[in-house]
N, C-alpha and C positions, 0 to 999 in steps of 0.2 A: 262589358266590364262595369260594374259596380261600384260605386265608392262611399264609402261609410265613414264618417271623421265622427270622434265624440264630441262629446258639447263642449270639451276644453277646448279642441282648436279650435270649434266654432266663435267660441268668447276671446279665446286669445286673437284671434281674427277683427271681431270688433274690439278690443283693444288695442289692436295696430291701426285701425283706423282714426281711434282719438288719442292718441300719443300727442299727434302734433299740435291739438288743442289742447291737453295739460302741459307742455312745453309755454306754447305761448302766457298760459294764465301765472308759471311759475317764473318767468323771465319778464324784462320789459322791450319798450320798441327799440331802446338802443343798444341792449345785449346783444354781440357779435356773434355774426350768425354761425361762426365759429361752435362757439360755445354752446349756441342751441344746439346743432347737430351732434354733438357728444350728450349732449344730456337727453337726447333722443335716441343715439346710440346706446346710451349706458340703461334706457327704462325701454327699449326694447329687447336687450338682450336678458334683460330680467324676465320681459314678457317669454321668450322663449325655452328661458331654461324652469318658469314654473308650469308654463304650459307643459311641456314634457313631463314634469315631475307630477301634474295633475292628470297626464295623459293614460290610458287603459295600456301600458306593457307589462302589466305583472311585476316582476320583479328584477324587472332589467332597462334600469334607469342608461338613455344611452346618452353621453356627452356629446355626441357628432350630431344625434336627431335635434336634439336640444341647440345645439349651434347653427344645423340648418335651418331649424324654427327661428333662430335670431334672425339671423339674417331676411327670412323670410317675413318677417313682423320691420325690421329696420326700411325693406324696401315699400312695403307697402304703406308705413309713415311718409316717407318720403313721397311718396308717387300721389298718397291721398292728401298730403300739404298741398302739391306743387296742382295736382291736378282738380282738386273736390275745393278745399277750404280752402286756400289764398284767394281763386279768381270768384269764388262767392264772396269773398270777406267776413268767413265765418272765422280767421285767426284773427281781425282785428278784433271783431266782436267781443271774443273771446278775454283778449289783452284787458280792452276798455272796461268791460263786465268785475272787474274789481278795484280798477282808480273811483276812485269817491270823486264828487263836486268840490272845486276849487281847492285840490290837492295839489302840492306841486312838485310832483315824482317826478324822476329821469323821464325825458321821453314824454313827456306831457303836453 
């Protein structure tokens, strides 16, 4: 068996993987992790449905690939927070990498 993906899902791949670092860099440390998780739901399922649209089907745009792409882009956010970037501290990084010195944001 063989498997050939094009370079959209390849890309759309690494952009599930950094989702959860534009999450962190657009939120702060006291934003409800609620809220994060939708707003990583809401720019993965973007991820999936332009992945699709940028994907080689010709002319048969399909709403279910595209949904399974979400999904598949939502969990791999989740998986590469919980498992790659939180226990490195590449989210905090991320966070701090735009508070300026003696700023005094929420979460500071």
């Amino acid at each position: 068996m063989t498997v050939n993906l094009d370079a959209a899902y390849w890309i759309g791949l690494v952009i599930s993987i950094v989702l959860p670092v534009l999450v962190g860099l657009v939120t702060t440390r006291v934003t409800h992790a609620g809220i994060k998780a939708t707003l990583l739901l809401a720019l993965s399922t973007a991820n999936g449905f332009l992945v699709e649209y940028a994907g080689p089907h010709g002319d048969d745009y399909s709403v279910q690939t595209a949904a399974v792409l979400a999904l598949v882009s939502f969990a791999v956010g989740v998986l590469s927070h919980f498992g790659l970037l939180k226990p490195t501290g590449v989210a905090g990084k991320a966070q701090h990498s735009l508070v300026k010195s003696g700023s005094h944001a929420a979460g500071v």
